[in-house]
C-alpha positions in Angstrom: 42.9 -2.4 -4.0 46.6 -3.1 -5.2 49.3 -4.3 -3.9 52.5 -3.8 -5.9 50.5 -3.1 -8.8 48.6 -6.4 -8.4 45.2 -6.9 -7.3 45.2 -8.1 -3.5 42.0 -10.5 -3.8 44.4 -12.0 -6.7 47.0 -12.3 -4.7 45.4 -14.4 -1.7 43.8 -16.3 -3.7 47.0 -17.7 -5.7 48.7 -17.7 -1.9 46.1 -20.0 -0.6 46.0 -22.0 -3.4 50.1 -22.5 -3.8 49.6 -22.9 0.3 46.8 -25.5 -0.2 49.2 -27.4 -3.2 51.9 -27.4 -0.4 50.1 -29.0 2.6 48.1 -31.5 -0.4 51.9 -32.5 -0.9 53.1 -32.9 2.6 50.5 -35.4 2.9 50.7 -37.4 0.3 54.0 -37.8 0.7 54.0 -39.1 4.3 50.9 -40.8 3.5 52.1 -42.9 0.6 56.4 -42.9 1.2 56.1 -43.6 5.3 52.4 -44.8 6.4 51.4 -46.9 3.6 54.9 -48.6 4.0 55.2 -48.8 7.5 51.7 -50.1 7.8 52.0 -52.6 5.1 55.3 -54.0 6.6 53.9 -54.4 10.1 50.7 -56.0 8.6 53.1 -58.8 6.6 54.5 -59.9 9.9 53.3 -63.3 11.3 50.4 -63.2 14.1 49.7 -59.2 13.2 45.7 -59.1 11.6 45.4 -55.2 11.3 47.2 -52.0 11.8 46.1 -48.5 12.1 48.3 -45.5 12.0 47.4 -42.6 13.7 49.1 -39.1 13.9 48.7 -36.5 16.4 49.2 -32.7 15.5 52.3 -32.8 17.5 53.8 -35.0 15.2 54.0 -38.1 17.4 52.2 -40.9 16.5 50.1 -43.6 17.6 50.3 -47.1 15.9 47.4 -49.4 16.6 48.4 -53.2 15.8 45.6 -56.1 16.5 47.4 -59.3 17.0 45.9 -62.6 16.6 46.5 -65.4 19.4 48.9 -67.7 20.4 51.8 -65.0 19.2 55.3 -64.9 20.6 54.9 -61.8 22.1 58.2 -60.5 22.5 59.3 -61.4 18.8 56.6 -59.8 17.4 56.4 -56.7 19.7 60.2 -56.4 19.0 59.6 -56.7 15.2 56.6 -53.8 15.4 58.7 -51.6 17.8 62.4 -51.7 15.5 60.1 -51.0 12.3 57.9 -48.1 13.8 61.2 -46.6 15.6 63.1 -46.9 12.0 60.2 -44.9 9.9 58.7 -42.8 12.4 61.0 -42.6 15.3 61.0 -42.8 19.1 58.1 -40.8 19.9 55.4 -42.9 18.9 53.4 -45.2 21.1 52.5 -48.8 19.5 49.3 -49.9 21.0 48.3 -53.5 20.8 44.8 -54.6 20.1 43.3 -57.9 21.3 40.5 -60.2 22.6 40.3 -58.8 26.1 37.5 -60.5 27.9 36.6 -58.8 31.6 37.7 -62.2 33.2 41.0 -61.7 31.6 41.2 -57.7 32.9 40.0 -59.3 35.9 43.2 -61.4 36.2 45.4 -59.5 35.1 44.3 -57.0 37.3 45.1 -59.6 40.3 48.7 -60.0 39.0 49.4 -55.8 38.6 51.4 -55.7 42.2 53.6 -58.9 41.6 54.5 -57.6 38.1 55.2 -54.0 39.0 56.8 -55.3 41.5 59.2 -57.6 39.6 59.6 -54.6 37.3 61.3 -52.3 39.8 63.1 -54.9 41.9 64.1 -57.3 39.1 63.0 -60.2 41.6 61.6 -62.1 38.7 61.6 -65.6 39.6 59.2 -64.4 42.6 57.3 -62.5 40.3 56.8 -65.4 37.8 55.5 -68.2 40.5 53.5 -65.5 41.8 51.8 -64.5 38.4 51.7 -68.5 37.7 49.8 -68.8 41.3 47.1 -65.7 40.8 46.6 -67.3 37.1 46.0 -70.6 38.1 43.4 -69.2 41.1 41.5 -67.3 38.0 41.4 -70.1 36.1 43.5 -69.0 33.2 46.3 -69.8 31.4 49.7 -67.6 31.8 52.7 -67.1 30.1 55.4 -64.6 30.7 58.3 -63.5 28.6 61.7 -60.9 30.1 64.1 -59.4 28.2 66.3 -56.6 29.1 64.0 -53.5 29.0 60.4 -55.4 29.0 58.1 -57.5 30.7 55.3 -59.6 28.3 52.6 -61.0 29.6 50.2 -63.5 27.6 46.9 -64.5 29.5 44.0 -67.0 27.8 40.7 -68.6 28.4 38.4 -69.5 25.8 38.4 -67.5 22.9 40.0 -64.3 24.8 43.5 -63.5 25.0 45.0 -60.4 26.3 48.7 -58.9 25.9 50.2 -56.7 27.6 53.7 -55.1 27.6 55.0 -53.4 30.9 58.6 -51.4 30.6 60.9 -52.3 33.7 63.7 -50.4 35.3 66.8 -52.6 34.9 69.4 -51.4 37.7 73.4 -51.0 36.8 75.3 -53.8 38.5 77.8 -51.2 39.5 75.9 -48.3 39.8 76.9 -44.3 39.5 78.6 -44.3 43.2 79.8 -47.9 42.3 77.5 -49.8 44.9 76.1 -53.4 43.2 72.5 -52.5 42.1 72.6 -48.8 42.8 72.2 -48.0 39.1 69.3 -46.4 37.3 67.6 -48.0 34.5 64.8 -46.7 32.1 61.7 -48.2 31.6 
């Protein structure tokens, strides 16, 4: 059969092949000129031990970083998060690995209401004793870290250690209708 005066199996085969060259391309492109970079300047930060990029067919991404103990947490979540938000943009999740043991879950578990709580209300001096009280209880060391959109929380025993980053809602002094702490936030 001919198509245009061209063989059709001719045809699709050079289509699929030039389609083939383009997708090969696509790949190594974002592979070598955004991954490979990205992962390789997240990996040369202080406290980070691996990363692992990982793209879903929507385009979004998830970026898997394992950090080692006794890190700053909010410097070095802040580092990984302006890096990953530069190259890949907004819509990617940054997922951070550690030494969770099940007494640490355990804990941290205990402390879920106080910081959720602290989150939404922005009481965090309560929220801090309280997280300092269920800690000590568990038998586990605590450390806690605010800034203006997150809450970081640091728990060790042993050789565990868990992280764990929880967004808060951080209310407008003079909100929308102009009453004191009416505003909305984002997490």
């Amino acid at each position: 059969m001919k198509l245009f005066g061209m063989r059709l199996h001719v045809v699709l085969v050079v289509f699929g092949l030039a389609l083939a060259a383009a997708f090969g391309g696509q790949y190594l492109y974002v592979h070598r000129q955004v991954e490979a970079p990205l992962a390789s300047e997240i990996a040369s930060l202080d406290g980070v031990e691996d990363v692992a990029l990982e793209a879903a067919a929507d385009g979004a991404y998830q970026v898997k970083v394992r950090l080692a103990p006794g890190v700053r947490l909010p410097d070095l979540y802040e580092a990984i998060r302006e890096r990953v938000e530069l190259r890949l943009g907004v819509r990617t999740v940054v997922e951070l690995e550690d030494r969770r043991t099940a007494e640490l879950v355990s804990a941290l578990d205990s402390m879920q209401f106080a910081l959720q709580e602290g989150a939404a209300t922005g009481r965090l001096e309560a929220m801090r004793q309280r997280v300092e009280e269920l800690a000590a209880a568990s038998g586990v060391e605590a450390r806690l870290f605010v800034d203006a959109s997150r809450i970081y929380v640091t728990l060790e025993k042993g050789d565990g250690y868990l992280y764990e980053v929880i967004g808060r809602r951080v209310a407008n002094p003079a909100g929308a209708d102009g009453n004191a702490g009416a505003g909305r936030g984002g997490a």
